[in-house]
C-alpha positions as CSV (number, residue, x, y, z in Angstrom):
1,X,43.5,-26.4,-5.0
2,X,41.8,-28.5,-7.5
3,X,40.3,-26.8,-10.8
4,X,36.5,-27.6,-10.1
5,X,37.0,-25.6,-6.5
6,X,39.3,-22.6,-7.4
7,X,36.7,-22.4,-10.5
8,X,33.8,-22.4,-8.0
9,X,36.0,-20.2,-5.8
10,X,36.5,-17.8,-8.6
11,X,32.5,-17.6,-9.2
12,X,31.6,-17.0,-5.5
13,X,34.2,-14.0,-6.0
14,X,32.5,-12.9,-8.7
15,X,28.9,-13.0,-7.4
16,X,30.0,-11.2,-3.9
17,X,31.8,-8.7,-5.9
18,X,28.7,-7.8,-8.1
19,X,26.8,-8.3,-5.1
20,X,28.4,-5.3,-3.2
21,X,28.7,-3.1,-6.5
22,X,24.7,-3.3,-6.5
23,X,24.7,-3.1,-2.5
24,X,26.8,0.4,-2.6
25,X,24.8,1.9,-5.6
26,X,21.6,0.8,-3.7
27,X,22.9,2.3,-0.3
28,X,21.7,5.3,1.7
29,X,23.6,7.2,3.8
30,X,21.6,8.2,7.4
31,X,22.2,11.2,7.4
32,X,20.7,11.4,3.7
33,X,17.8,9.5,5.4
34,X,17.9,12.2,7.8
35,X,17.5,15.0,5.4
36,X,14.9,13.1,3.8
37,X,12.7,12.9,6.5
38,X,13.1,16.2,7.1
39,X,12.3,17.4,3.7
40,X,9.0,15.0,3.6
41,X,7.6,16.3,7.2
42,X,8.2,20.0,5.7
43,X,6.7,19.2,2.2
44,X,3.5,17.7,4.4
45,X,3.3,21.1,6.6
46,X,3.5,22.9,3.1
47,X,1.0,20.6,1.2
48,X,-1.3,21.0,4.5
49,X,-1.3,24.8,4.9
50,X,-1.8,24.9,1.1
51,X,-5.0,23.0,1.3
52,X,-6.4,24.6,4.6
53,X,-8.0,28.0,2.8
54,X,-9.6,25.7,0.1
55,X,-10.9,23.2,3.3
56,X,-14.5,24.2,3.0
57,X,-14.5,24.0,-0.4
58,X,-12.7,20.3,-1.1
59,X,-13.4,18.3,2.2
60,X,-16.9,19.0,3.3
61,X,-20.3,18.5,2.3
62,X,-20.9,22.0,1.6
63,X,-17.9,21.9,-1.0
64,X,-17.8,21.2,-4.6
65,X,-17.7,17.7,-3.6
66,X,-20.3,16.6,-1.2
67,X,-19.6,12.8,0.1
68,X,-22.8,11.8,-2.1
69,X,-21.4,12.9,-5.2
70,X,-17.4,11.4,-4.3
71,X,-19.1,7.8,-4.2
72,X,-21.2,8.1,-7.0
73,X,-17.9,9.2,-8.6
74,X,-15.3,6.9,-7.0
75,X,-16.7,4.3,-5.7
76,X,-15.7,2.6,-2.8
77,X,-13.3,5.7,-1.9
78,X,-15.9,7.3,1.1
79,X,-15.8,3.8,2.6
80,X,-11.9,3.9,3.0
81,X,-11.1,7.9,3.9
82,X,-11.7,9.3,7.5
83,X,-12.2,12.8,6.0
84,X,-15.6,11.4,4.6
85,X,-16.2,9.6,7.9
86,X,-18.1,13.1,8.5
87,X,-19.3,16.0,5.8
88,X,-18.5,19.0,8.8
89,X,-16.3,21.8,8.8
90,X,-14.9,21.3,12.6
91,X,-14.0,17.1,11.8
92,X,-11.6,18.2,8.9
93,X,-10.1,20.4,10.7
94,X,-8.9,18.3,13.6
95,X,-7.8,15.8,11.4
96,X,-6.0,18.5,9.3
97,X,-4.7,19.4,13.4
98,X,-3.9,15.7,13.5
99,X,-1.6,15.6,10.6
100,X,0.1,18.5,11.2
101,X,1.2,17.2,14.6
102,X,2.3,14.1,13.2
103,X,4.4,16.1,10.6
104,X,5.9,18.2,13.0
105,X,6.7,14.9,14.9
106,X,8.2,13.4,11.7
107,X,10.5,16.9,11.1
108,X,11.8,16.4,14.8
109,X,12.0,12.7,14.5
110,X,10.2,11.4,17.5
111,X,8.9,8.0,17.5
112,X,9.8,8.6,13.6
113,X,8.1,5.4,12.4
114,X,5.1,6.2,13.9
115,X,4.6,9.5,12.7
116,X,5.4,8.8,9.2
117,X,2.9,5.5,9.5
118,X,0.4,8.6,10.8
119,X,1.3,10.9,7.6
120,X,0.6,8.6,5.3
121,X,-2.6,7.5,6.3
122,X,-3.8,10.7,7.0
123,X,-2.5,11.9,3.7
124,X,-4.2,9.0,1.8
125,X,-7.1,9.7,3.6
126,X,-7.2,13.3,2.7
127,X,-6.2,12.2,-1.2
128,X,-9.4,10.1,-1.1
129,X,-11.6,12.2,0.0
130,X,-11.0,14.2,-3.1
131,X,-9.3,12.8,-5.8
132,X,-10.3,15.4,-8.5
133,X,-7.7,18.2,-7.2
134,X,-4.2,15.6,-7.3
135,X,-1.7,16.1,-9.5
136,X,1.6,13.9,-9.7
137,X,3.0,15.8,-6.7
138,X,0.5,14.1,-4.7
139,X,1.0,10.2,-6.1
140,X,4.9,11.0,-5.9
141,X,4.7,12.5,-2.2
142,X,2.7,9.3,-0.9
143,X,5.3,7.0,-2.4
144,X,7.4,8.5,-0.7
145,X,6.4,8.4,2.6
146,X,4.9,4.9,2.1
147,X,8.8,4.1,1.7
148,X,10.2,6.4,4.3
149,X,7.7,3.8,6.6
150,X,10.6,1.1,6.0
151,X,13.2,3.1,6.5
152,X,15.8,4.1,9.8
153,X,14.5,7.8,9.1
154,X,15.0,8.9,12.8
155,X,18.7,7.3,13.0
156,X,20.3,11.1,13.0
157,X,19.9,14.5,13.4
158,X,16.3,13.1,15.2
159,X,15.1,12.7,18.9
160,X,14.9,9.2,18.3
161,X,18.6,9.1,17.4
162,X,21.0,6.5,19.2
163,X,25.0,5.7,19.5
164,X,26.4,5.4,16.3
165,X,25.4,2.3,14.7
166,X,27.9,0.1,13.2
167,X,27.5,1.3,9.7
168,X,26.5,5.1,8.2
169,X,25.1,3.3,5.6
170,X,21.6,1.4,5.4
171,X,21.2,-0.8,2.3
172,X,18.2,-3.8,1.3
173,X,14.7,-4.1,-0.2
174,X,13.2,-0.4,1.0
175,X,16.4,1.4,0.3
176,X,16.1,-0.2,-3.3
177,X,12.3,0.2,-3.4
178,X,12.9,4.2,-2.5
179,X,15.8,4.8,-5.1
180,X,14.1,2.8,-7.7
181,X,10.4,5.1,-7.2
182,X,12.8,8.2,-7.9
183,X,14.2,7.0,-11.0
184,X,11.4,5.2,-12.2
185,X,9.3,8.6,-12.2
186,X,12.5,10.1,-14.5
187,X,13.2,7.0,-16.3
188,X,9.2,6.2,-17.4
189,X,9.0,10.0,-18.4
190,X,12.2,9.8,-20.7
191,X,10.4,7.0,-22.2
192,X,7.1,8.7,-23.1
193,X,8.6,12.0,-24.4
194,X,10.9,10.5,-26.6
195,X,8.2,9.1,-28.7
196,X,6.8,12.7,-29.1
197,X,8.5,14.8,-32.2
198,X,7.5,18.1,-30.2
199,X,10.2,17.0,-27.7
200,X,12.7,15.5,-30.3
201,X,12.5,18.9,-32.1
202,X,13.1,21.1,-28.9
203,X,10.0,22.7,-28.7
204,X,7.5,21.2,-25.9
205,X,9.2,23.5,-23.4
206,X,8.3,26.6,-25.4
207,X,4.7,25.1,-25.9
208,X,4.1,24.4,-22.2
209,X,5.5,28.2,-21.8
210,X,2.6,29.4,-23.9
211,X,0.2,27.5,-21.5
212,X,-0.8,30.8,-19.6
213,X,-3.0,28.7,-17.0
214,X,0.5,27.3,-15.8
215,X,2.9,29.7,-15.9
216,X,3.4,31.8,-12.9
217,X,6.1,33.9,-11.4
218,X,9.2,34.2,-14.1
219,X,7.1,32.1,-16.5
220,X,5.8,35.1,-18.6
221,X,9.4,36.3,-19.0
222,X,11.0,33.4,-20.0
223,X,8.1,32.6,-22.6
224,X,9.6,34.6,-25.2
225,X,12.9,33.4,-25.2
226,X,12.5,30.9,-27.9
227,X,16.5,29.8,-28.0
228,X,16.7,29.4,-24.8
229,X,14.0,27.3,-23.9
230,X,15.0,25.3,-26.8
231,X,17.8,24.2,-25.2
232,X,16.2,24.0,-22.1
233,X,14.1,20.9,-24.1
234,X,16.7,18.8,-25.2
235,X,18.8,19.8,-21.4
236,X,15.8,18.0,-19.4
237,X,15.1,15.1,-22.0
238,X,18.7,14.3,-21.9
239,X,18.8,14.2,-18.0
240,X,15.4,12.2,-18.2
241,X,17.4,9.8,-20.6
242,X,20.6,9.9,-18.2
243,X,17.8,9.8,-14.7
244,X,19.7,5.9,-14.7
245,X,22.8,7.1,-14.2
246,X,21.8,8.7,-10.5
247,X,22.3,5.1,-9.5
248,X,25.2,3.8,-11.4
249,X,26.9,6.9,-10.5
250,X,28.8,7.5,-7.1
251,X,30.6,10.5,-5.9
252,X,30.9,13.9,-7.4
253,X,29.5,12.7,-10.2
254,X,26.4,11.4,-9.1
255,X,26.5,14.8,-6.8
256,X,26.4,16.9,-10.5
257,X,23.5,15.1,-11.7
258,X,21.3,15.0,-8.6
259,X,22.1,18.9,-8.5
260,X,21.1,19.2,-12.0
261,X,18.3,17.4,-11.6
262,X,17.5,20.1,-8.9
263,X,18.4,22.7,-10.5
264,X,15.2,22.5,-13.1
265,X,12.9,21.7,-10.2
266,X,13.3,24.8,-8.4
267,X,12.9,26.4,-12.4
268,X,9.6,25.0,-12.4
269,X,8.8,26.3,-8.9
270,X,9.4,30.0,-10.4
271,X,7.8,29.6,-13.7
272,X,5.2,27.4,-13.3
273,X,1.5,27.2,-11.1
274,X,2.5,23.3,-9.9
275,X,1.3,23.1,-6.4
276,X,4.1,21.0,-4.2
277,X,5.0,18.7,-7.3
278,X,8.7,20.5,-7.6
279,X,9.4,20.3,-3.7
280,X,8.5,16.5,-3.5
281,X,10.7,16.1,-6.0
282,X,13.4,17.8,-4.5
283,X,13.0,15.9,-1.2
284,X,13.3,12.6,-3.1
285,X,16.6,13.6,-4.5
286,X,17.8,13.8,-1.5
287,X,18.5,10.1,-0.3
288,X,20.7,10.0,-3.8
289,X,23.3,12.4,-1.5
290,X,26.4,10.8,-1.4
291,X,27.9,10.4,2.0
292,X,30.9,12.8,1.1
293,X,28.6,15.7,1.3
294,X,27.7,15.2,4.5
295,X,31.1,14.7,5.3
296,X,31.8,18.1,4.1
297,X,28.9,19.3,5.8
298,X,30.1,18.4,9.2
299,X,33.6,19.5,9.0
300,X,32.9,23.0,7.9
301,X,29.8,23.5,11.0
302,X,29.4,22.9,14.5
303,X,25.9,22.3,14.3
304,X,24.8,19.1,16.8
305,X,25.2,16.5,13.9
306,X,24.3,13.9,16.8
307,X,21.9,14.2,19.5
308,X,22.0,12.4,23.0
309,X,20.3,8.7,23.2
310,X,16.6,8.6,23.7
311,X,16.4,5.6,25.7
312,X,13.7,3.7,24.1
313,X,13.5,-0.1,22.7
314,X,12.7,-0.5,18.8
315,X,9.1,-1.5,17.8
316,X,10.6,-4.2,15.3
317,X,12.7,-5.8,18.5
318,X,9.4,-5.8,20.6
319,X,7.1,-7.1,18.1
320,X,8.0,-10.7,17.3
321,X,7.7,-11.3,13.5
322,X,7.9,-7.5,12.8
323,X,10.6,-7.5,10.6
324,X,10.1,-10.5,8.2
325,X,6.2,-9.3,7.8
326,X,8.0,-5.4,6.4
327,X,10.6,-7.3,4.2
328,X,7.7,-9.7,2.7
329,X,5.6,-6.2,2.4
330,X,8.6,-4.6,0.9
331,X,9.8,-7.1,-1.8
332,X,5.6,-7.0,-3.1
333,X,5.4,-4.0,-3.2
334,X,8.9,-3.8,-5.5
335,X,7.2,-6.1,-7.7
336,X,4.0,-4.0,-7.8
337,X,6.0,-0.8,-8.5
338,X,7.6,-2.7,-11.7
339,X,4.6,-3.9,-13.0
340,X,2.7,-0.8,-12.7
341,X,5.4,1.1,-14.3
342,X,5.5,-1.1,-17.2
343,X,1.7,-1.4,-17.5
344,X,1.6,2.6,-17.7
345,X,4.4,2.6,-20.7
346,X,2.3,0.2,-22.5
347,X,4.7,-2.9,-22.6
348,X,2.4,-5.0,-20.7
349,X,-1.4,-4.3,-20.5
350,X,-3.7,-4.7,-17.4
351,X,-5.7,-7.4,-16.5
352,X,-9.3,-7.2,-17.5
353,X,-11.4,-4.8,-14.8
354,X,-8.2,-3.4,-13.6
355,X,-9.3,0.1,-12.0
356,X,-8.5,3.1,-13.9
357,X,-6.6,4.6,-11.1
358,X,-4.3,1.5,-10.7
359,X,-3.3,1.8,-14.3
360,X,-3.0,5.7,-14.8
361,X,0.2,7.6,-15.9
362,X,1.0,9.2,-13.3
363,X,4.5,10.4,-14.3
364,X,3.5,11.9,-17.7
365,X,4.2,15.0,-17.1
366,X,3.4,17.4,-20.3
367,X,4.2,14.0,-22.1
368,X,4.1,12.7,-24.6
369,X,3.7,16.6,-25.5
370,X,2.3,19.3,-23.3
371,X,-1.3,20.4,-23.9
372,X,-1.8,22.8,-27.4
373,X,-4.2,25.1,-25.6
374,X,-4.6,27.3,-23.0
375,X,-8.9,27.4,-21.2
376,X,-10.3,29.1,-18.4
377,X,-13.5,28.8,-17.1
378,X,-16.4,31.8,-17.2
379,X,-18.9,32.4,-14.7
380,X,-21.2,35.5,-15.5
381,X,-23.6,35.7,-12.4
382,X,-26.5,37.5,-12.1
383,X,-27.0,39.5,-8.7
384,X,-30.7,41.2,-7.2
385,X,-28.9,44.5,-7.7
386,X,-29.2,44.1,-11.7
387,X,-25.1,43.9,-11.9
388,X,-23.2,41.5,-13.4
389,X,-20.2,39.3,-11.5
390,X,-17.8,36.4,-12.7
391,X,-18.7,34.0,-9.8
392,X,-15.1,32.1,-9.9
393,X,-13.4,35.2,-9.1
394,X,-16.2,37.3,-7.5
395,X,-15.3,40.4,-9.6
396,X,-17.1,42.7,-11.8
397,X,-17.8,40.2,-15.1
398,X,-15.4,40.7,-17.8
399,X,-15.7,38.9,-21.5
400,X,-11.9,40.5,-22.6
401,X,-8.9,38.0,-22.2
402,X,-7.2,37.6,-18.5
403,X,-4.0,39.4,-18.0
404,X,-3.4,36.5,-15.7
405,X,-5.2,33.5,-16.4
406,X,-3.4,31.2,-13.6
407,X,-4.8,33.8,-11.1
408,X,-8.1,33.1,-12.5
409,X,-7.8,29.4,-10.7
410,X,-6.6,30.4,-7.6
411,X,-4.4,27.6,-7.2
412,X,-3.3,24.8,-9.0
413,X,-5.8,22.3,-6.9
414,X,-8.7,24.8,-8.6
415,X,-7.5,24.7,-12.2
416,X,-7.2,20.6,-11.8
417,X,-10.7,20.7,-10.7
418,X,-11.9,22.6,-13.2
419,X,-10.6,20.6,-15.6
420,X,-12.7,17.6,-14.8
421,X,-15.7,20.0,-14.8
422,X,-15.4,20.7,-17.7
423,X,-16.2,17.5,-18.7
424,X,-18.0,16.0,-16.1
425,X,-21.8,17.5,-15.6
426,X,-22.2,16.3,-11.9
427,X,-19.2,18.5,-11.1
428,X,-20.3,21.3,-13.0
429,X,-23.8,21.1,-11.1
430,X,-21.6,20.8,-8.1
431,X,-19.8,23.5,-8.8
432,X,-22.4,26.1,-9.5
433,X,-24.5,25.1,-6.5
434,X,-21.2,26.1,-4.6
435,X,-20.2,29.0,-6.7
436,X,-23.8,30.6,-5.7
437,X,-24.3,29.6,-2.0
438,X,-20.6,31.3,-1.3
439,X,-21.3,34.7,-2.6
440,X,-25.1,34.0,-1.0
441,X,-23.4,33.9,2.1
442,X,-20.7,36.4,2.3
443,X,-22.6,39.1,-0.1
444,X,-26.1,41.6,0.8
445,X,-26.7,41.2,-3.0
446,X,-28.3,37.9,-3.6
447,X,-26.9,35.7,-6.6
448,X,-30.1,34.6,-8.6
449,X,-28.3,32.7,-11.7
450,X,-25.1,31.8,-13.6
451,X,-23.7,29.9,-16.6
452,X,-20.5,28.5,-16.9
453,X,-18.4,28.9,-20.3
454,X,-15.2,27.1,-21.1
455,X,-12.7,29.3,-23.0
456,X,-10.2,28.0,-24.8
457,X,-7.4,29.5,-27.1
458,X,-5.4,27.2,-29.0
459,X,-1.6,27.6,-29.2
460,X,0.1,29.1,-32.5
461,X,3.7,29.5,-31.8
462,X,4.5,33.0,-33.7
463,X,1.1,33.6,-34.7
464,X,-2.3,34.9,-33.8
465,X,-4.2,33.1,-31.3
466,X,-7.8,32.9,-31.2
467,X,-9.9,32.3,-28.3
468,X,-13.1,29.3,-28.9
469,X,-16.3,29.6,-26.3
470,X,-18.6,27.1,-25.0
471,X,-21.6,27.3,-23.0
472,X,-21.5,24.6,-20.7
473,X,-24.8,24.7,-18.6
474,X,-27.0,27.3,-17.0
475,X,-27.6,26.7,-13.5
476,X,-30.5,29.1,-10.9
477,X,-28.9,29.9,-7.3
478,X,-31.3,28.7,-4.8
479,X,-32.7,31.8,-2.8
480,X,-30.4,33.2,0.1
């Protein structure tokens, strides 16, 4: 052979070779796909019956956020959700029935792509119509299914599940789009903490321990163990440093860190008040699974790994086109995730006029250090009867210190509302209108007035804490 072809023919070996290194580290098994799309339609059913006490309160026009004050807000947003298409009770509720089919279609994987297409545009929908009460959990979980769209997720364990396909595993642009949004969120965190001392020094976990308007459940205990959560610190910065690694990795090792990485998720589930945020990360882990756990999975049960054929030809085989229009979609919207992951670390910055919301951080979680005070919000009410009432909780008014101050939010979707009351005047209006017209209506004492205070108390790690209050308006109930 002469040189200039065995040295070409050496190349080509070369390039294949890295070629299928990237392919396998990029690869899914199906049945991790599988899992996955069982853990999104159950994270959906959660995130749903979560938000249906609160559906009043959020999604109508007799809420906290009437449709008139969302697009004086967020413009442009009413004009986009179907939960705004209407202000009534009974509309939200079917569409909240809507999505809860399509989730339950999604869990059992029938006409998988279809239902998962219906989750997320429900979902964003439902995001939309108010933005105020999201946390990261929410931009992560959408992501995700926006993904999962792309993807074979009904190829096992599913209704929609044929033969065997040629290959277990399912590799190209969505499988690296999906992998790459898991370890970007880990990987853009690292970054920001690092440049924080708090987190260099080991003690941002012991500050957001002190934040008693998060911690919930084993949070209070574990808030005194200093040693402990000092190493608990420098534990999760280095797997945020090492979050890489879940690709490059294959194997048991790559098992080890995905179940570390699990491991402090379900710790902040029991310590901290953060709505679904720790279970949609947990189902986006699971694609990461290597194919040798299922393996083991399957040879130590008899559960129905495969179910019989549904007869039933694809949409992409159908539709003429279909598949080149998702790749093109797919390989933008890998583009888009790089560049707004490197606009929000502040390599690059954003093109004049770019939205706010385009450009937020929505991985900075408690970085670049967690928040150095703990606030609550005050309602003292005044009632017909001459007594007194806090109007957030409806209980007899008290000016002493909460025990519990998460409970004083109800939820996490409260306290994030809250907090852009507190510094938004429209919500605060908003807020007391609602405050008074839903003890009006369930109470025989009328609500004639209130006033909101924000209470803060600033964080002093083994010292004395102080608490700061500030009126923030005084608001008259309108009569019963």
């Amino acid at each position: 052979m002469p040189a200039t072809a065995l040295a070409r023919h050496t190349v080509t070996e070369r390039v294949d070779a890295v070629r299928g290194a990237v392919a396998r580290r990029f690869a899914i098994d199906r049945r991790s796909l599988a899992g996955f799309r069982i853990a999104l339609a159950l994270v959906v059913l959660i995130d749903l019956a979560r938000r249906v006490s609160d559906i009043g309160a959020f999604y109508t026009d007799a809420g906290v956020l009437p449709r008139s004050l969302l697009a004086t807000l967020f413009p442009g947003y009413a004009a986009v959700s179907l939960h705004a298409l209407s202000g009534s009770l009974w509309v939200q509720v079917a569409l909240f029935a809507l999505a809860s089919v399509a989730a339950l279609a999604l869990l059992v994987g029938y006409r998988t792509r279809l239902a998962v297409i219906v989750s997320l545009v429900l979902l964003v929908s439902l995001q939309l119509r108010n933005p105020l009460v999201l946390n990261s959990g929410d931009v992560l979980l959408r992501r995700l299914l926006f993904w999962g769209a792309f993807l074979p997720l009904g190829s096992r364990w599913a209704v929609d599940a044929g033969e065997d396909e040629a290959s277990d595993a399912v590799v190209g642009l969505a499988t690296v789009g999906l992998l790459g949004q898991v370890v970007a969120v880990y990987a853009t965190n690292a970054v920001v903490k690092s440049r924080a001392e708090v987190w260099l020094r080991g003690e941002a976990v012991r500050y957001a321990f002190q934040l008693d308007h998060f911690t919930v459940l084993l949070g209070d205990i574990v808030a005194g163990w200093a040693p402990a959560l000092r190493l608990a610190t420098w534990a999760w910065l280095c797997l945020l440093v090492c979050s890489p690694l879940l690709l490059l990795l294959s194997r048991w090792a790559r098992t080890a860190l995905v179940a570390a990485f699990a491991a402090f998720h379900v710790g902040m589930a029991l310590t901290m008040q953060l709505g679904v945020f720790p279970l949609v990360s947990l189902a986006g882990l699971v694609p990461l699974v290597p194919s040798r756990i299922w393996e083991r999975a399957e040879a130590l049960t008899t559960l129905p790994w495969r179910l019989p054929r549904l007869s039933r030809t694809p949409i992409a085989e159908r539709v003429p086109g279909l598949r080149v229009i998702a790749r093109s979609l797919a390989a933008l919207c890998l583009a888009a995730l790089l560049v707004v992951n490197v606009v929000g670390l502040g390599l690059v910055g954003a093109p004049a006029g770019t939205p706010e919301q385009v450009t937020e951080r929505s991985w900075d979680m408690f970085a670049p250090s967690p928040p150095l005070s703990t606030w609550w919000l005050l309602a003292p009410a005044n009632l017909t009867s001459g007594q007194r009432v806090n109007a957030v909780t409806g209980e007899p008014l008290s000016v002493s210190r909460p025990a519990e101050i998460a409970a004083m939010h109800r939820n996490e979707r409260w306290r994030k509302f809250f907090a852009d009351a507190k510094r938004e005047p429209g919500l605060r209006e908003s807020l007391a209108r609602h405050l008074c017209e839903r003890w009006n209506r369930t109470h025989d004492t009328g609500m004639t007035d209130l006033q909101l205070w924000l209470l803060t108390e600033q964080t002093v790690l083994d010292g004395p804490e102080s608490v700061e209050r500030e009126r923030l308006g005084s608001y008259q109930c309108r009569a019963s």
